[in-house]
C-alpha positions in Angstrom: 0.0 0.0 0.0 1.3 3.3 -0.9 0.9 6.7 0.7 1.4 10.0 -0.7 3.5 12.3 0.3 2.1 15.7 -0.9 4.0 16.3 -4.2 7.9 16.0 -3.3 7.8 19.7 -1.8 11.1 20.6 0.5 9.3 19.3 3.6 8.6 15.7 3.3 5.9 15.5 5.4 2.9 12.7 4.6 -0.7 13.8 4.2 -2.7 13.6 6.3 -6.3 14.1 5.2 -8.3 11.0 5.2 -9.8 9.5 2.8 -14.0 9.4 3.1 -15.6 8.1 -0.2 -15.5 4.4 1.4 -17.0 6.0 4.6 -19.9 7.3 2.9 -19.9 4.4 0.4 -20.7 1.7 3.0 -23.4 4.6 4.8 -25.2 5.0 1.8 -25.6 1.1 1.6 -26.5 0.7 5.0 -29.3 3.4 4.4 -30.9 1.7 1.3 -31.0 -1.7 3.7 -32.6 -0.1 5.9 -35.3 1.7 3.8 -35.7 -1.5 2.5 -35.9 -3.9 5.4 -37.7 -1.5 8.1 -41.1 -1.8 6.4 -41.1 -5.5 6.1 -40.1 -5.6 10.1 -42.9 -3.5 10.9 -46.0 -5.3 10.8 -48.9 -4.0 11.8 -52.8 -5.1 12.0 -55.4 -2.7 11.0 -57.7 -1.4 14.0 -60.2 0.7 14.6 -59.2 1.8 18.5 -62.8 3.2 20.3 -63.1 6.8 20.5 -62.9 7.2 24.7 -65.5 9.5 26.1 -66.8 9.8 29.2 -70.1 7.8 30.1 -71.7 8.4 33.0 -72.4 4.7 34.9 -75.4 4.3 36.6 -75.1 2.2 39.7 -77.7 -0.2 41.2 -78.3 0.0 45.0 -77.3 -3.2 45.6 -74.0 -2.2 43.9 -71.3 -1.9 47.3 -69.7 1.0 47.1 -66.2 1.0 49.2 -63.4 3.9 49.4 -60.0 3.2 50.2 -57.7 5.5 51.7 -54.1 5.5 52.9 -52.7 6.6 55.7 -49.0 6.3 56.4 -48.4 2.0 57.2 -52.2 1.8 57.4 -55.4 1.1 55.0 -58.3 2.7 55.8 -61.7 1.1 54.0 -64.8 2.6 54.0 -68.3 0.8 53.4 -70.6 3.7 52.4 -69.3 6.4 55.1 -68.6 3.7 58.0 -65.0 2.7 58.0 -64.6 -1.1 58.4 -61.4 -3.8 59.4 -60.5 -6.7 56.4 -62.3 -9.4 58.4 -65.3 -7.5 58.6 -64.9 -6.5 55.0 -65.1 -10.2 54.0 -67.8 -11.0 56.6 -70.1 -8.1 55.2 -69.6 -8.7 51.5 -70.2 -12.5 51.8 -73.2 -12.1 53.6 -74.6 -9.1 51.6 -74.1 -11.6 48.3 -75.6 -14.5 49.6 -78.3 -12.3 50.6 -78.8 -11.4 46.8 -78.7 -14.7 45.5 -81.1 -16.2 48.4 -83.4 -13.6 47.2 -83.7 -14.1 43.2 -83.5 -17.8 43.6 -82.9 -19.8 40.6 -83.9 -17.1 38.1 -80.2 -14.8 38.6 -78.6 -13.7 36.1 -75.3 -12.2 35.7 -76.7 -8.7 35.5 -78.5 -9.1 38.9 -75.1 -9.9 40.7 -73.8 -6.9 42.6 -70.7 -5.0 41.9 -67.9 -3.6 43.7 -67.0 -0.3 43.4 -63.9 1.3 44.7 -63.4 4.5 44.9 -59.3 5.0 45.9 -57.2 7.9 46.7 -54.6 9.1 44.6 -52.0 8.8 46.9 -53.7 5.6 48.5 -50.7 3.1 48.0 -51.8 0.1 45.5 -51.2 -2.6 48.3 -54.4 -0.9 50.0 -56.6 -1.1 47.1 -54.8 -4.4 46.0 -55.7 -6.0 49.0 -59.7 -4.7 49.0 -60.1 -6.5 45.3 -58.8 -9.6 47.0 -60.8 -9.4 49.8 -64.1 -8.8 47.5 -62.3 -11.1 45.8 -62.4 -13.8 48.3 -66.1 -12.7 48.7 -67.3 -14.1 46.0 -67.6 -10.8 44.3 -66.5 -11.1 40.3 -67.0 -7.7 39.0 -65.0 -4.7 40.5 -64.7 -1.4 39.0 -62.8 2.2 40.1 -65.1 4.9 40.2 -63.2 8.3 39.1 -63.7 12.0 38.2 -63.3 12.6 34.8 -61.0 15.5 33.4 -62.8 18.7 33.7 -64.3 20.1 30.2 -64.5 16.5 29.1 -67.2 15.5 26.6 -70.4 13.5 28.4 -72.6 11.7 26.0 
């Protein structure tokens, strides 16, 4: 391999520019495999997402409406306005479920079956709220919800 030397001036001093066609060669070949591969590694399925809007939910009285709140190391659950311990949490919603499924009999369907709603804190840690959807949970309880306050100037329908 030879290097030049600038021309055989008086000071003998190699050049020292360097040489960036096969730089910009292998660049420009990297950038057409990439045009060319990135669609083909992008799939993508066709969806129509739902446009969100806020929908008011109307509850059913026999709907159990709890609030959670944290307080430093403790949980604090509320049933309606009364607070309540775990045990009596799971006490109170097996016994209020029972009670609506000893009342419709054999005709219940899945709409009759009360739902759990929670209504939590924001700074309520999740291991609070975790452990009320266990407890419900445990209840027998299969549909829980979050109630929460939509954004203000949000569309209603």
């Amino acid at each position: 391999m030879a290097m030049s030397t600038g021309g055989g001036s008086a000071e003998d001093k190699p050049m020292s520019d360097i040489n960036t066609t096969p730089l910009v060669d292998v660049m420009l070949v990297l950038l057409i495999i990439f045009l060319i591969a990135i669609p083909v590694a992008i799939q993508s399925v066709e969806l129509t997402l739902p446009k969100v809007m806020y929908e008011p939910n109307e509850t059913k009285p026999e709907n159990v409406l709890l609030a959670v709140r944290g307080q430093g190391d403790r949980c604090e659950v509320f049933w309606g306005m009364a607070p309540i311990t775990s045990g009596d949490l799971l006490k109170k919603g097996s016994d209020k479920l029972k009670a609506v499924v000893d009342r419709l009999g054999d005709n219940i369907t899945p709409e009759d079956i009360p739902e759990v709603h929670i209504r939590g804190d924001v700074n309520t840690p999740y291991r609070c709220i975790g452990g009320v959807i266990y407890t419900m949970q445990n209840a027998g309880f299969v549909k829980v919800g979050f109630v929460s306050q939509p954004t203000p100037g949000a569309p209603a329908q």
